[in-house]
Residue, then its C-alpha position, 0 to 999 in steps of 0.5 A: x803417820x801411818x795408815x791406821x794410825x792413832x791420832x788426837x784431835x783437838x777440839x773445845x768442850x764443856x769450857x776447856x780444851x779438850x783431845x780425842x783419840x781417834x783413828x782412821x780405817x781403810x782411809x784409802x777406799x776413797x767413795x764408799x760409806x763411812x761408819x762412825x763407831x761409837x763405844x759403850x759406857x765402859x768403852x774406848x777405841x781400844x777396847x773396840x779391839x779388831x771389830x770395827x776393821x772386820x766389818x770395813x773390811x767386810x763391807x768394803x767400807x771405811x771406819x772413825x772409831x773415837x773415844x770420847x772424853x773421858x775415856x780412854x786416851x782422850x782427855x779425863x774427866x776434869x776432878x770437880x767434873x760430874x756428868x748430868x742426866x743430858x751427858x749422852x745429849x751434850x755428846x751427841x749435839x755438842x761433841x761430834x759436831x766439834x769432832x767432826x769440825x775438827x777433822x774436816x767431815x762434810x757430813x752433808x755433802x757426804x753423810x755418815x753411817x753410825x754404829x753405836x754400842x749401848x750408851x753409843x747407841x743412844x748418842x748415835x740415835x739423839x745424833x741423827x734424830x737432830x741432824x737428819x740430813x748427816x746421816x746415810x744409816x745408823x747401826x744401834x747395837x744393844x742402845x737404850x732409849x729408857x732407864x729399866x731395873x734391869x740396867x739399874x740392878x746390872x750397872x750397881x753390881x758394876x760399882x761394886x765389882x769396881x771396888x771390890x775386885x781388879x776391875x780397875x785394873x782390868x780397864x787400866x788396859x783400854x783407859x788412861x784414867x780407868x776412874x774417870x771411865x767407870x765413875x763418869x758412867x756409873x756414877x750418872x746412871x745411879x742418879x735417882x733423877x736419871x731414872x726418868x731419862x727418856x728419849x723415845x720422843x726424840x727418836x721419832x724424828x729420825x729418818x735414817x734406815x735404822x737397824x736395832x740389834x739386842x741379844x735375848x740374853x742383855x744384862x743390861x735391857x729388855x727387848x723391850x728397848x729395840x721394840x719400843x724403837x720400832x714403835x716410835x721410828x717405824x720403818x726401823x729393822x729389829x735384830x734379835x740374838x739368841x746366845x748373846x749379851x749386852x755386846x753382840x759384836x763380841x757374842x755373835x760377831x760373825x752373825x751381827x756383821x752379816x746382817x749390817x752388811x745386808x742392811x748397807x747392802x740394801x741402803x746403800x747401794x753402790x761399792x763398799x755395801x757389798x758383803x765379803x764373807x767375815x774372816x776368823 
């Protein structure tokens, strides 16, 4: 296989057996930190594009961008399958550890850091909030920690683009099965239950360095999601981005890549934290 290669783990889950596309970056800087990245609700490795490569490279780190199940080139949803309230909790305590078992991560004897986009904010959270020795520093980029009308509203207007124009289409490029992406994520979120989802009492076990980044412009939270982080993990570090959305790694990216580069800097200090200038 090449470097940078796609490839599929194999890996037991929700009573099946179930691959995760995944790939390796700058596998060859052998002793510095590993991001982990995590996708949004709509996302996959793909659809990540050329970031998670721009920041490795400017933080002289090495990346593993996955696609979760259910997305992209990762096993689909099964047809009878519909995920419950705790989805984001099943990928956090069940799905990364088996990943991570899968392809032989000794996250204790080196800990890993996460950057975590929207639903992969959250999952990233709940993930070092459990296992808090794992995990060297956590990157949480637009996440949520509470349902608001604002996300409610964005992800219904979502459902309706996806029925009544080429939305389907459009994530046909980044998903096997562009259904089970959109229906698995919409689909939960629109729960009446799901609008008393919370996770504010279990981020406050996290013991990590925690950067929390929200655009001012978010059509799917208030900064009231980073704030009410840093009320609950209180040596957390906010990032506010003016002209910015929901994905500030598309939006701000130069900006946001600095600023994770200073936070790796200054938490892990040691070679690969350094910041190199990003590139256009």
């Amino acid at each position: 296989m090449t470097r940078n290669e796609v490839r599929f783990a194999a890996v037991e889950w929700a009573a099946r057996r179930v691959r995760i596309e995944y790939r390796w970056l700058a596998a060859q800087r052998t002793g510095t930190p590993l991001i982990v990245f995590l996708h949004e609700g709509l996302g996959s490795l793909a659809m990540w594009k050329d970031f998670p490569q721009r920041l490795c490279d400017a933080a002289l780190c090495r990346g593993l961008v996955y696609s979760r199940p259910g997305y992209g080139r990762s096993t689909p949803r099964a047809a009878s399958e519909a995920w419950g309230v705790d989805f984001m909790h099943r990928q956090a305590h069940e799905v990364l550890p088996a990943l991570f078992e899968s392809l032989r991560l000794d996250a204790i004897a080196q800990p890993l850091w996460f950057f975590g986009h929207s639903d992969g904010a959250s999952i990233a959270m709940l993930y070092a909030a459990r296992y808090t020795r794992q995990v060297a520093g956590l990157v949480a980029v637009a996440p949520h920690i509470v349902v608001e009308d604002i996300s409610v509203q964005s992800i219904a207007q979502a459902r309706d683009a996806y029925l009544q124009s080429d939305l389907s289409q459009r994530l046909a490029r980044y998903h096997d099965d562009p259904g089970s992406a959109f229906w698995g994520w919409n689909s939960v979120w629109l729960l009446p239950e799901f609008r008393g989802w919370s996770i504010e009492a279990e981020i406050e076990s996290i013991t990590c360095p925690l950067l929390a980044v929200q655009g001012l412009n978010d059509e799917y939270g208030t900064l009231e999601q980073i704030r009410g982080i840093a009320r609950r993990v209180p040596h957390s570090e906010l990032l506010e981005l003016p002209a910015c959305g929901h994905a500030p790694h598309r939006d701000q990216r130069e900006q946001l890549i600095a600023a994770v580069c200073e936070f790796m800097a200054r938490h892990a200090p040691r070679r690969g934290a350094e910041c190199r200038p990003a590139t256009h």
